[in-house]
LUMKOLSE-301782 format. One record per residue (C-alpha): residue number from 0; residue in three letters; z, y, x. Coordinates in Angstrom, 2 decimals. Example, Ala and Ser with C-alpha at 12.3 -4.5 7.8 and 13.67 -1.06 7.14 Angstrom:
BEGIN
<pos:0	code:Ala	zz:7.80	yy:-4.50	xx:12.30>
<pos:1	code:Ser	zz:7.14	yy:-1.06	xx:13.67>
end
This chain:
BEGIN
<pos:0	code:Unk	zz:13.40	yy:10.87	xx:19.75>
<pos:1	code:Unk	zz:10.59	yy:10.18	xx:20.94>
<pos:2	code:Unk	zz:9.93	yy:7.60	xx:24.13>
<pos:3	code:Unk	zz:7.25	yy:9.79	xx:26.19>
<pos:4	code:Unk	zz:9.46	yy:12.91	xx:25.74>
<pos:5	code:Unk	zz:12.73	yy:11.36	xx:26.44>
<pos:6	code:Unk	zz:10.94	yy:9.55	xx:30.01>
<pos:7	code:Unk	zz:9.90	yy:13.07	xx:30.92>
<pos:8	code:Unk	zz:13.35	yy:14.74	xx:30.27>
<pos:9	code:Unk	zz:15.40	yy:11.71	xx:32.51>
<pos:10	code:Unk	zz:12.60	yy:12.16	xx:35.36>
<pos:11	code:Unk	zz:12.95	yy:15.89	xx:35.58>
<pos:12	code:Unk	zz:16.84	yy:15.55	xx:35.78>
<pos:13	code:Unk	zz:16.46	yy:13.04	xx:38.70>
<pos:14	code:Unk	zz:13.82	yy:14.87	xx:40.05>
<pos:15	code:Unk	zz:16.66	yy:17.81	xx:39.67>
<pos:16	code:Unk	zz:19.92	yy:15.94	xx:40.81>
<pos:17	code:Unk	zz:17.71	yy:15.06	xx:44.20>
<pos:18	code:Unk	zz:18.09	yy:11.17	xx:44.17>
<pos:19	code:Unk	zz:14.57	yy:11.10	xx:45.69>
<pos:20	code:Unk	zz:15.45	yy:11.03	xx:48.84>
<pos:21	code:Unk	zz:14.03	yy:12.93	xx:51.67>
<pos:22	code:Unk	zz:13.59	yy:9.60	xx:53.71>
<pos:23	code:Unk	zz:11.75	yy:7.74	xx:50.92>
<pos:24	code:Unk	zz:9.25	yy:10.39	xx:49.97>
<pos:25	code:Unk	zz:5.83	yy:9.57	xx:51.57>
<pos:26	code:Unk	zz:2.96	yy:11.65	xx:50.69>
<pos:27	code:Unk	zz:-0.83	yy:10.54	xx:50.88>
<pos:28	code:Unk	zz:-3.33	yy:12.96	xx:52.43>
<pos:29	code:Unk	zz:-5.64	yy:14.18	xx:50.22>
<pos:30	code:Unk	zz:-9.59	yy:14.01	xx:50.72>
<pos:31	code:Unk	zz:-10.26	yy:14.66	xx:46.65>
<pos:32	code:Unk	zz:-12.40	yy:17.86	xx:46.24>
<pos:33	code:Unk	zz:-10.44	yy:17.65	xx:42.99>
<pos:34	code:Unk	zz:-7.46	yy:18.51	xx:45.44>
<pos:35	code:Unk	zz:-8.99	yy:21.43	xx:47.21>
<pos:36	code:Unk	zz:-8.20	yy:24.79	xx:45.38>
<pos:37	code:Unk	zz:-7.96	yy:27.92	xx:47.27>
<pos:38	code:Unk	zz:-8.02	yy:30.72	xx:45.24>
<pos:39	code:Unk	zz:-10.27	yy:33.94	xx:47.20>
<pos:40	code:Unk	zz:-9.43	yy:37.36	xx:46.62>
<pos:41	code:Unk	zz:-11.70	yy:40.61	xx:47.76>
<pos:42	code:Unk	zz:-9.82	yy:41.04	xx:50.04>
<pos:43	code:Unk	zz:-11.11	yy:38.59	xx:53.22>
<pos:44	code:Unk	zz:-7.93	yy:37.97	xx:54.86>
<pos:45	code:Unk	zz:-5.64	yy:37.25	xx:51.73>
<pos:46	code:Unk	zz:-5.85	yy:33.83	xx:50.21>
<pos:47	code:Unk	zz:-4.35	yy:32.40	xx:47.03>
<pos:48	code:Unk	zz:-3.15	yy:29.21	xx:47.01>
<pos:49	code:Unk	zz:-3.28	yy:26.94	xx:44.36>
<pos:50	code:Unk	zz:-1.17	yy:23.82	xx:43.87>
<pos:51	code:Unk	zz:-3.24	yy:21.25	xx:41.45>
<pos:52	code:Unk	zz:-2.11	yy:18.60	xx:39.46>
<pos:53	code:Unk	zz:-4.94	yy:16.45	xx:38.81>
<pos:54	code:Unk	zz:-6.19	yy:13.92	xx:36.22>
<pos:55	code:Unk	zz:-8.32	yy:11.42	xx:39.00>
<pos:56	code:Unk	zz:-6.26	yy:8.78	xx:39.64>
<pos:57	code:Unk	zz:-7.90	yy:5.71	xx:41.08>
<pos:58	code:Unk	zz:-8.35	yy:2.69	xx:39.24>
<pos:59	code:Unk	zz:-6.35	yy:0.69	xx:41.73>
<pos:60	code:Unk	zz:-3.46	yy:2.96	xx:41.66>
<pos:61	code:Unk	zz:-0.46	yy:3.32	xx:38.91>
<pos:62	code:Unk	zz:-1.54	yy:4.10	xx:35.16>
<pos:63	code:Unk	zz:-2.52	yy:7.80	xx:35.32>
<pos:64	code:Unk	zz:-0.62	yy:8.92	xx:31.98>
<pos:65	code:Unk	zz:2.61	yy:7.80	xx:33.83>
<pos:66	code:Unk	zz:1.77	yy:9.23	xx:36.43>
<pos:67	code:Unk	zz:1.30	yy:12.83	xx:34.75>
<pos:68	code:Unk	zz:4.70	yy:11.82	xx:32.61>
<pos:69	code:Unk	zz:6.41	yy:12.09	xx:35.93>
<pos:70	code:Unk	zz:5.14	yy:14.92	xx:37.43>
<pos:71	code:Unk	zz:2.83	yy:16.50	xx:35.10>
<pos:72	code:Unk	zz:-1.12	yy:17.27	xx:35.61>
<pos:73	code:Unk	zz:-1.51	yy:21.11	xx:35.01>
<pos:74	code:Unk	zz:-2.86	yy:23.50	xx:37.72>
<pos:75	code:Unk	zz:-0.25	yy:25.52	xx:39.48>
<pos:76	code:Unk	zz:-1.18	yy:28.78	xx:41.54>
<pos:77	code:Unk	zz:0.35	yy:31.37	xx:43.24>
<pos:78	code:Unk	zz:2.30	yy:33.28	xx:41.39>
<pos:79	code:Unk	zz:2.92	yy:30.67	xx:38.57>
<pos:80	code:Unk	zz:6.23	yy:29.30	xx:37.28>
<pos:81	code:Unk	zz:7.75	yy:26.80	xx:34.94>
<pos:82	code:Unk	zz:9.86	yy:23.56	xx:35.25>
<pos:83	code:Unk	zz:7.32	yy:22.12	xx:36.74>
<pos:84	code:Unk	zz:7.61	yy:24.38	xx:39.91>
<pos:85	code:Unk	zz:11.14	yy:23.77	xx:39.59>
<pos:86	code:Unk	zz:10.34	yy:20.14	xx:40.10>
<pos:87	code:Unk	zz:8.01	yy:20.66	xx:43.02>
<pos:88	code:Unk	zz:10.73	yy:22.90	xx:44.84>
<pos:89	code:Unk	zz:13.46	yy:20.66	xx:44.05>
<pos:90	code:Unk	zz:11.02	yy:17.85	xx:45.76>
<pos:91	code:Unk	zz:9.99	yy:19.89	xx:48.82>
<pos:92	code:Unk	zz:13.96	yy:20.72	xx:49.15>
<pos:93	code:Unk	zz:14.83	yy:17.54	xx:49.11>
<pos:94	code:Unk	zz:12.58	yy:16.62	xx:52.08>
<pos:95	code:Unk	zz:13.57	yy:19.18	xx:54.58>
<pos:96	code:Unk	zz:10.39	yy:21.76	xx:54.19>
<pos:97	code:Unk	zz:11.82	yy:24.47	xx:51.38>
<pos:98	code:Unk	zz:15.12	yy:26.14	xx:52.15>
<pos:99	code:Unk	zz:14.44	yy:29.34	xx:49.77>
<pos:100	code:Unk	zz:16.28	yy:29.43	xx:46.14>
<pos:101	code:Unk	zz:14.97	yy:26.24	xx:43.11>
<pos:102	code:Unk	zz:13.48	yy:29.60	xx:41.05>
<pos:103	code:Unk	zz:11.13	yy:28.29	xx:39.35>
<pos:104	code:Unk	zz:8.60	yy:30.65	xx:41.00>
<pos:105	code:Unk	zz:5.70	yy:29.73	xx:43.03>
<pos:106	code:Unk	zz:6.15	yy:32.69	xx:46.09>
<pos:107	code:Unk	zz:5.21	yy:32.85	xx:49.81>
<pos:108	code:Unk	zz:8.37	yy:30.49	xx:50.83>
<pos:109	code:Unk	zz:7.08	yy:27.94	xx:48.64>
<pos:110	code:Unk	zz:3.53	yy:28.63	xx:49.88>
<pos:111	code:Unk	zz:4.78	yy:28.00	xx:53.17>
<pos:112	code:Unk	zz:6.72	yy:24.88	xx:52.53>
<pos:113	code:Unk	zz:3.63	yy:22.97	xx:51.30>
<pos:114	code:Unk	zz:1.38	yy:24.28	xx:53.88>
<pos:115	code:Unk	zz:3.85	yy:22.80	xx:56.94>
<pos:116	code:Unk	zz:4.62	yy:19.78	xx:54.88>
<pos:117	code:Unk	zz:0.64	yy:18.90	xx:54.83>
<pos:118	code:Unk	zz:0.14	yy:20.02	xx:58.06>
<pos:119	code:Unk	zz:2.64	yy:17.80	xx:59.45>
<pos:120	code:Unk	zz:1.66	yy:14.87	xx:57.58>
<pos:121	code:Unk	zz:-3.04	yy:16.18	xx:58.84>
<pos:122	code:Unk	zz:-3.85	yy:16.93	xx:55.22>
<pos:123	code:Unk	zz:-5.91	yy:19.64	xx:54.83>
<pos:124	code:Unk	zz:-3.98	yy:22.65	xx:55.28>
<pos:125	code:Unk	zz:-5.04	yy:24.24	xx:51.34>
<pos:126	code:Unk	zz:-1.83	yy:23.86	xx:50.11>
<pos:127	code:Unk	zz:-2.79	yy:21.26	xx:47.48>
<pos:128	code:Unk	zz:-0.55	yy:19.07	xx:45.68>
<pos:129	code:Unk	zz:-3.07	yy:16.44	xx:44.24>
<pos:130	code:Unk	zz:-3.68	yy:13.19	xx:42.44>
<pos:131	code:Unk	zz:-3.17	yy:10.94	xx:45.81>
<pos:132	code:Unk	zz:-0.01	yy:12.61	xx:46.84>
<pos:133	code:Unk	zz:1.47	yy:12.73	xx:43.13>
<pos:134	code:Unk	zz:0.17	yy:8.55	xx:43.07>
<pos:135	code:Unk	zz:2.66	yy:7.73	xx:45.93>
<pos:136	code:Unk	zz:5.60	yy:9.90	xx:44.80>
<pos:137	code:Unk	zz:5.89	yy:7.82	xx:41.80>
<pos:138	code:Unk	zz:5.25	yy:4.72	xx:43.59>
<pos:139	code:Unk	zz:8.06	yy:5.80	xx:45.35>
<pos:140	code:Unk	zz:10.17	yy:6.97	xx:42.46>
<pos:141	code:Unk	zz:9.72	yy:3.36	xx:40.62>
<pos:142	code:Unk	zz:11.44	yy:1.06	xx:42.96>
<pos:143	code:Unk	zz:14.60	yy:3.65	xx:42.83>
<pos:144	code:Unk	zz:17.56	yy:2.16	xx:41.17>
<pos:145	code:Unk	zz:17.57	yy:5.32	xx:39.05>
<pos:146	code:Unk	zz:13.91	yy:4.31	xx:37.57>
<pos:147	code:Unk	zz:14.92	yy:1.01	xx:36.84>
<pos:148	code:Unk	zz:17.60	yy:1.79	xx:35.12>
<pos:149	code:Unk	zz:15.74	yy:4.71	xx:33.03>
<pos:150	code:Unk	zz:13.19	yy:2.13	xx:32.65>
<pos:151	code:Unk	zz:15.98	yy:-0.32	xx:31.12>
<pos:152	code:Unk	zz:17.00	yy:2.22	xx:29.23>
<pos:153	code:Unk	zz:13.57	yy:3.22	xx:27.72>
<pos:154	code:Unk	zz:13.60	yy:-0.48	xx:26.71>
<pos:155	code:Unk	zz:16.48	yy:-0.64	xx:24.52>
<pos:156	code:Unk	zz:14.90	yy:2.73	xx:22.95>
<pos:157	code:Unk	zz:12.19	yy:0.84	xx:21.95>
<pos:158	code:Unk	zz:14.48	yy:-1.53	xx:20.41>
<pos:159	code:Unk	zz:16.36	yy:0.53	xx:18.73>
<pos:160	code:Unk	zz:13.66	yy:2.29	xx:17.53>
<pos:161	code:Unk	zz:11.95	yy:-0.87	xx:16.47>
<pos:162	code:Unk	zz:14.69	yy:-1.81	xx:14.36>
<pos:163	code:Unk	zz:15.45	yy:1.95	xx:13.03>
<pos:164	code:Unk	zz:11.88	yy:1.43	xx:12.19>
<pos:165	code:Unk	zz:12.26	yy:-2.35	xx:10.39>
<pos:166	code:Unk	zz:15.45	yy:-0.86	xx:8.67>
<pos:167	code:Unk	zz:13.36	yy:1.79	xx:7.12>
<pos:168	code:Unk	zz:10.90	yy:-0.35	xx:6.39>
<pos:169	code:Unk	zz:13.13	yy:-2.72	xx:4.21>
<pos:170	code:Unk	zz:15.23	yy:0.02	xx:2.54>
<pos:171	code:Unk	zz:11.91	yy:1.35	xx:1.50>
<pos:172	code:Unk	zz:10.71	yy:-1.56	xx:0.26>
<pos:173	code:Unk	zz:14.54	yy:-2.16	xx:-1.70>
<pos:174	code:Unk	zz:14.35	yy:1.10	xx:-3.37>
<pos:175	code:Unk	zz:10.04	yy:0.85	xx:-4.47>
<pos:176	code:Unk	zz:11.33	yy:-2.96	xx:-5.71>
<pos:177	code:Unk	zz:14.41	yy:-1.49	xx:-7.54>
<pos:178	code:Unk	zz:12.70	yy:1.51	xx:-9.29>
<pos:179	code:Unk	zz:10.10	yy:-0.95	xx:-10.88>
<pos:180	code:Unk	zz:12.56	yy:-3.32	xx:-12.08>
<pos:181	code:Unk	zz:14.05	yy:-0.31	xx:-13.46>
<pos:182	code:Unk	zz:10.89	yy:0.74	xx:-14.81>
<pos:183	code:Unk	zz:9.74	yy:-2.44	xx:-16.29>
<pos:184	code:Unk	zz:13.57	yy:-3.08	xx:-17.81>
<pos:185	code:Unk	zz:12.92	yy:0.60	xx:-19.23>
<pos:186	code:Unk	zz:9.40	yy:-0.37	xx:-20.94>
<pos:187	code:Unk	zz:10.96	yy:-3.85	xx:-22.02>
<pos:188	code:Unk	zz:13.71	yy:-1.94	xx:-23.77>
<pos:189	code:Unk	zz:11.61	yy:0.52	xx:-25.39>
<pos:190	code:Unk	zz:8.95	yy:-2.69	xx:-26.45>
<pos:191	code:Unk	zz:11.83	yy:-4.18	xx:-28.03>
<pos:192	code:Unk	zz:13.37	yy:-1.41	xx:-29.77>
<pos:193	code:Unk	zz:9.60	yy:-0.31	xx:-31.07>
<pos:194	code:Unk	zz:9.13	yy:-4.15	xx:-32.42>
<pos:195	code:Unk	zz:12.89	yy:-3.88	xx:-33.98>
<pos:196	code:Unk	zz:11.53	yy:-0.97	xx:-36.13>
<pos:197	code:Unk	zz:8.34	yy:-2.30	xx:-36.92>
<pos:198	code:Unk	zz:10.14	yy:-5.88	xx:-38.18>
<pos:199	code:Unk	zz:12.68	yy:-3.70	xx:-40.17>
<pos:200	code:Unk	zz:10.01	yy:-1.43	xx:-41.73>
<pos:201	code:Unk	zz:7.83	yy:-5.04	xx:-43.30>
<pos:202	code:Unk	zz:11.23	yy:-6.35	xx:-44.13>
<pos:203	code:Unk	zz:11.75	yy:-3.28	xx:-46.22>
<pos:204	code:Unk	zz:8.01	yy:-2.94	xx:-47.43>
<pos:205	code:Unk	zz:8.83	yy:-7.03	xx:-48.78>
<pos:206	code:Unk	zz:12.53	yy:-6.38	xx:-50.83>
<pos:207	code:Unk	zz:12.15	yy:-5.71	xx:-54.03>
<pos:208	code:Unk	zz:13.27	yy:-2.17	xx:-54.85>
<pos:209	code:Unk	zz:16.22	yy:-2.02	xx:-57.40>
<pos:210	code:Unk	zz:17.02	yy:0.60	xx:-59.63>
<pos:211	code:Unk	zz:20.77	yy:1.11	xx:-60.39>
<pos:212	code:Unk	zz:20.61	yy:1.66	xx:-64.36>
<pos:213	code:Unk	zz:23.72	yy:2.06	xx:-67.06>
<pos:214	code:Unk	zz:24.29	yy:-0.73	xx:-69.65>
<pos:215	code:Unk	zz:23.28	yy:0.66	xx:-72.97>
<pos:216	code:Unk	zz:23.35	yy:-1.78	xx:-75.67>
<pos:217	code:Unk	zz:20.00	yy:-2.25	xx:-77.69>
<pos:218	code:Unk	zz:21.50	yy:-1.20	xx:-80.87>
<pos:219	code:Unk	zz:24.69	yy:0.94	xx:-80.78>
<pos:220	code:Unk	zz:24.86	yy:0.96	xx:-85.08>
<pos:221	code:Unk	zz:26.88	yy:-1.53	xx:-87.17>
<pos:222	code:Unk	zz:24.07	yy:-4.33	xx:-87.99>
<pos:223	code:Unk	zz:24.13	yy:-5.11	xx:-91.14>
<pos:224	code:Unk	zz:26.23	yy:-9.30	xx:-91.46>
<pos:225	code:Unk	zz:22.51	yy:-11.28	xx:-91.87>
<pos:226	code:Unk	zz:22.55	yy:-13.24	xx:-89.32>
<pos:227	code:Unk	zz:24.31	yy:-16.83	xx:-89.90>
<pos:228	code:Unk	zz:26.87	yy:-18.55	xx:-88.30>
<pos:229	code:Unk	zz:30.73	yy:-19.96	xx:-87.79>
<pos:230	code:Unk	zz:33.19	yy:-17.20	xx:-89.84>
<pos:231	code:Unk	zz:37.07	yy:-17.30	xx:-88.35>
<pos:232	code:Unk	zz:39.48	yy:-14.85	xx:-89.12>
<pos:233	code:Unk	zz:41.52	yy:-13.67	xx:-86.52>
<pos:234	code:Unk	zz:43.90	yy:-10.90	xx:-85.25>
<pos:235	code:Unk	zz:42.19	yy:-8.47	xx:-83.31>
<pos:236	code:Unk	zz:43.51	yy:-5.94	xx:-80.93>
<pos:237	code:Unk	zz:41.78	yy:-3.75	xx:-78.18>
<pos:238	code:Unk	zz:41.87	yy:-2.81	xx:-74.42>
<pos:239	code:Unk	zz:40.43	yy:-0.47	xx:-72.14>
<pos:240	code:Unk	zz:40.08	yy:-1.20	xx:-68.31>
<pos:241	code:Unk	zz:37.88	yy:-1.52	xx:-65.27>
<pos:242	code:Unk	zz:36.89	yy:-3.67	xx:-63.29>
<pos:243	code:Unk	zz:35.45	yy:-7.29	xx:-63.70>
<pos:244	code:Unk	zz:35.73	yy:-9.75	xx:-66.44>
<pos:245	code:Unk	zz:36.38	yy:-13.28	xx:-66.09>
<pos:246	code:Unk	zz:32.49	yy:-13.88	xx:-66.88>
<pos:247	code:Unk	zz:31.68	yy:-11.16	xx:-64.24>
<pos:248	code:Unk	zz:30.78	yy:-8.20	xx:-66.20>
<pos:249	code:Unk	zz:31.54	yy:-5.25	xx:-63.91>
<pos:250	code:Unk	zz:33.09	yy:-2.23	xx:-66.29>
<pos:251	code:Unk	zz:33.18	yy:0.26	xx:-63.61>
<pos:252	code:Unk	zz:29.19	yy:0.29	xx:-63.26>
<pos:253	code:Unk	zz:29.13	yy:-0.68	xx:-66.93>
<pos:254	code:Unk	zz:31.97	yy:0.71	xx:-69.15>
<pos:255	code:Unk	zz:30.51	yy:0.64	xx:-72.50>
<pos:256	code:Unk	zz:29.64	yy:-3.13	xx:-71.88>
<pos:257	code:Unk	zz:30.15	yy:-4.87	xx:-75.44>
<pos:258	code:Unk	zz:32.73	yy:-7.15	xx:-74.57>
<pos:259	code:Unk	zz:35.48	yy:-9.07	xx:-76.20>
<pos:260	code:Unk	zz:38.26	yy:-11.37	xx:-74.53>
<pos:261	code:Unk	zz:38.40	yy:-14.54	xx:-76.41>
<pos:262	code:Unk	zz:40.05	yy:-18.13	xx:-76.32>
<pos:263	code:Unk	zz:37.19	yy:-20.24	xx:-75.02>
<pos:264	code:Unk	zz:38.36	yy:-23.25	xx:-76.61>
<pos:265	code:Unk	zz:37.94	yy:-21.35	xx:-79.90>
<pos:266	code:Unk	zz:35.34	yy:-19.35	xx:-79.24>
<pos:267	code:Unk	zz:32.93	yy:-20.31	xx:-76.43>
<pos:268	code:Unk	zz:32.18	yy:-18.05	xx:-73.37>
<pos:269	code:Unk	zz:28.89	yy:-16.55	xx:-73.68>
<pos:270	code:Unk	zz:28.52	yy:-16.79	xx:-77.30>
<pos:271	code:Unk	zz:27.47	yy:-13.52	xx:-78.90>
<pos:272	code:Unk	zz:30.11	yy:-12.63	xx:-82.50>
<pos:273	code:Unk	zz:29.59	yy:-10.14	xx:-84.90>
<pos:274	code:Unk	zz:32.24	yy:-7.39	xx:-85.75>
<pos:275	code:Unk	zz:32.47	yy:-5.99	xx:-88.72>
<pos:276	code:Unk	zz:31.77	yy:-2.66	xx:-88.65>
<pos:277	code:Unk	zz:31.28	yy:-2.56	xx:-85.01>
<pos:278	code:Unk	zz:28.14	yy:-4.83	xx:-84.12>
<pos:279	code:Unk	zz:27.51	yy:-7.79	xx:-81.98>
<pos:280	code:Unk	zz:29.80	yy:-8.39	xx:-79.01>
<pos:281	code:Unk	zz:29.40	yy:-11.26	xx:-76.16>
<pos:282	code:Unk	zz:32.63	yy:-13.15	xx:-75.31>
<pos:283	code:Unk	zz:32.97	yy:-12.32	xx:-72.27>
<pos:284	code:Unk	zz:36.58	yy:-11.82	xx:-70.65>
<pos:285	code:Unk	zz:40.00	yy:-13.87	xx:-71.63>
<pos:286	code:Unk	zz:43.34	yy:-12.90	xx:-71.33>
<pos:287	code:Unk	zz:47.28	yy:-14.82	xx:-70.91>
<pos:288	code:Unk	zz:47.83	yy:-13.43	xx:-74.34>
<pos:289	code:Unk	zz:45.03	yy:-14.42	xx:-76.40>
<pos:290	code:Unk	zz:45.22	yy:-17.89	xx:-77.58>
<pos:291	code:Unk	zz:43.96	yy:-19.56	xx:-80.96>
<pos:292	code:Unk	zz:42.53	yy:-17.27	xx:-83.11>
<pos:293	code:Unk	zz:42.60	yy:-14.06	xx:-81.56>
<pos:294	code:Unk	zz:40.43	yy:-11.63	xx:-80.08>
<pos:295	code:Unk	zz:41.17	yy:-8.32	xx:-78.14>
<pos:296	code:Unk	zz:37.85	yy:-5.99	xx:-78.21>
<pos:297	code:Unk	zz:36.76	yy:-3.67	xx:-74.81>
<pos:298	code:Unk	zz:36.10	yy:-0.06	xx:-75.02>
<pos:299	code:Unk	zz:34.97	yy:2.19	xx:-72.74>
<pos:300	code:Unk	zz:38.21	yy:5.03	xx:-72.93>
<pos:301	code:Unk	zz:41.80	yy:4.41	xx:-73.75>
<pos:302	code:Unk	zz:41.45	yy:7.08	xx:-77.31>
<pos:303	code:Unk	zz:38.68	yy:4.19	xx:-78.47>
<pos:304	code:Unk	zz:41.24	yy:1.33	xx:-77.87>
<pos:305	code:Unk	zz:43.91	yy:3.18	xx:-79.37>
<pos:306	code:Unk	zz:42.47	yy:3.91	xx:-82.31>
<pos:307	code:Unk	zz:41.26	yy:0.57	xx:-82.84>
<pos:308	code:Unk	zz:44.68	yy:-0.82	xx:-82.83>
<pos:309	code:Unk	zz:45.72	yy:-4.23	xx:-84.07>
<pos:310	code:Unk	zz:44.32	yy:-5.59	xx:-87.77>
<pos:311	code:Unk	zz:42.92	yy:-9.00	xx:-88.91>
<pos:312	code:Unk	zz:39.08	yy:-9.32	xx:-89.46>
<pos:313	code:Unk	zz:36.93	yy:-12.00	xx:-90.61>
<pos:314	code:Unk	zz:34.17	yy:-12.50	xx:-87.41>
<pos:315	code:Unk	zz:31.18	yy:-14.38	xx:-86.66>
<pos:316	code:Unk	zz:30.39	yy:-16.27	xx:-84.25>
<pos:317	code:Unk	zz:26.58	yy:-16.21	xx:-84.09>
<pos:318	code:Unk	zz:24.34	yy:-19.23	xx:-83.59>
end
């Protein structure tokens, strides 16, 4: 709330309650021509009176805008009303010189009131209210107990407001500082996530592309037996399966892989041996069963093994 508006509503609830006291209230006659207003109608023998609240307050006196806090600084007439009426009755009541009703209305009583409350104390007899008069009510009204402790009061508003204020302040400036770390942690993450793709994209631009391809021998015919080399005879039999040989020749990506299972201590790993009737083979695979001279020959479906079946053949083992 603000300080100037809460001052004004504590002083017009004193004013109200009546703890000015009738025997403390001293008002200064008024010489201003800022404080004479009497308001002439055409008619010669009936005068308005006007009650002023002026701006002039000397330099020696208390600081005007408190002043006008207290009891205000607009021009009140005949005829006029407002709280700030009610405040002048309620001050006028309070010293002895307005027994009509707190109204709110400026009418003849209250006319009257001011006139024999000025005339008693040799101001002029206008019925002005001005600056001089409204300088030594609040004189008056600052030494009360009740201003002191409104002006205590007003005090630890300021306080509180200060530190309302410097609590703002710092929540502000927690929130701006968290929404840029959270904006900078945002951009970092996207940075990052924009460099990941860009390093994945040259890793793939640099790997070699492979092709997944079927084995298909060079030469599927019987060659004809020119080539030279070691002759054995052995027994051959056949097998189909899947999987890897002991060499690492993977059947399931390569089933028609020219392969025969061999005793390495007959016939080496790796070396390439001639069918008859069936072409060149690679020995690569063994088996728990074939030992000495004995082969067993891979095809690529069961009906191929089968009718393969068991026999003795002269091979050779190719140099």
């Amino acid at each position: 709330m603000n300080i100037i508006k809460r001052l004004t509503a504590m002083t017009s609830l004193t004013v109200c309650l009546g703890v000015l006291s009738p025997t403390t209230i001293v008002f200064a006659k008024t010489n201003s021509t800022n404080d004479s207003h009497i308001m002439k109608s055409k008619d010669p023998e009936q005068t308005t009176h006007a009650i002023g609240f002026a701006a002039n307050t000397p330099a020696s006196q208390p600081d005007n805008q408190e002043v006008n806090i207290i009891f205000g600084n607009s021009l009140l007439q005949q005829g006029d009303s407002g709280e700030a009426v009610v405040r002048l009755q309620n001050e006028l009541k309070q010293l002895g010189y307005y027994g009509g009703d707190v109204d709110g209305v400026i009418g003849d009583q209250t006319i009257d009131a001011i006139d024999t409350y000025q005339s008693d104390h040799k101001s002029a007899d206008d019925g002005i209210v001005g600056s001089d008069t409204k300088t030594v009510l609040y004189t008056v009204y600052r030494h009360t107990d009740e201003a002191k402790e409104n002006q205590e009061r007003l005090v630890e508003i300021k306080v509180q407001e200060k530190k309302e204020a410097k609590e703002r302040a710092r929540k502000a400036a927690e929130d701006k500082a968290k929404k840029i770390a959270e904006e900078a942690a945002r951009k970092a993450a996207k940075a990052a996530a924009e460099k990941a793709a860009e390093r994945a994209k040259a890793d793939a631009a640099k790997k070699p592309q492979v092709s997944k391809t079927a084995y298909k021998p060079a030469n599927t015919q019987p060659a004809p037996n020119t080539q030279s080399g070691q002759s054995i005879t052995v027994e051959a039999t056949s097998y189909s399966l899947g999987g890897r040989t002991a060499t690492g020749i993977d059947f399931s990506s390569n089933p028609n892989a020219r392969v025969i299972a061999v005793d390495p201590r007959v016939i080496p790993l790796g070396a390439r041996v001639m069918i008859p009737g069936y072409g060149v083979y690679i020995a690569g695979d063994t088996g728990g069963a074939i030992k000495g001279n004995r082969i067993d020959v891979h095809f690529a479906s069961r009906d191929q093994a089968l009718n393969f079946g068991r026999r003795t053949m002269t091979i050779t083992v190719l140099q």
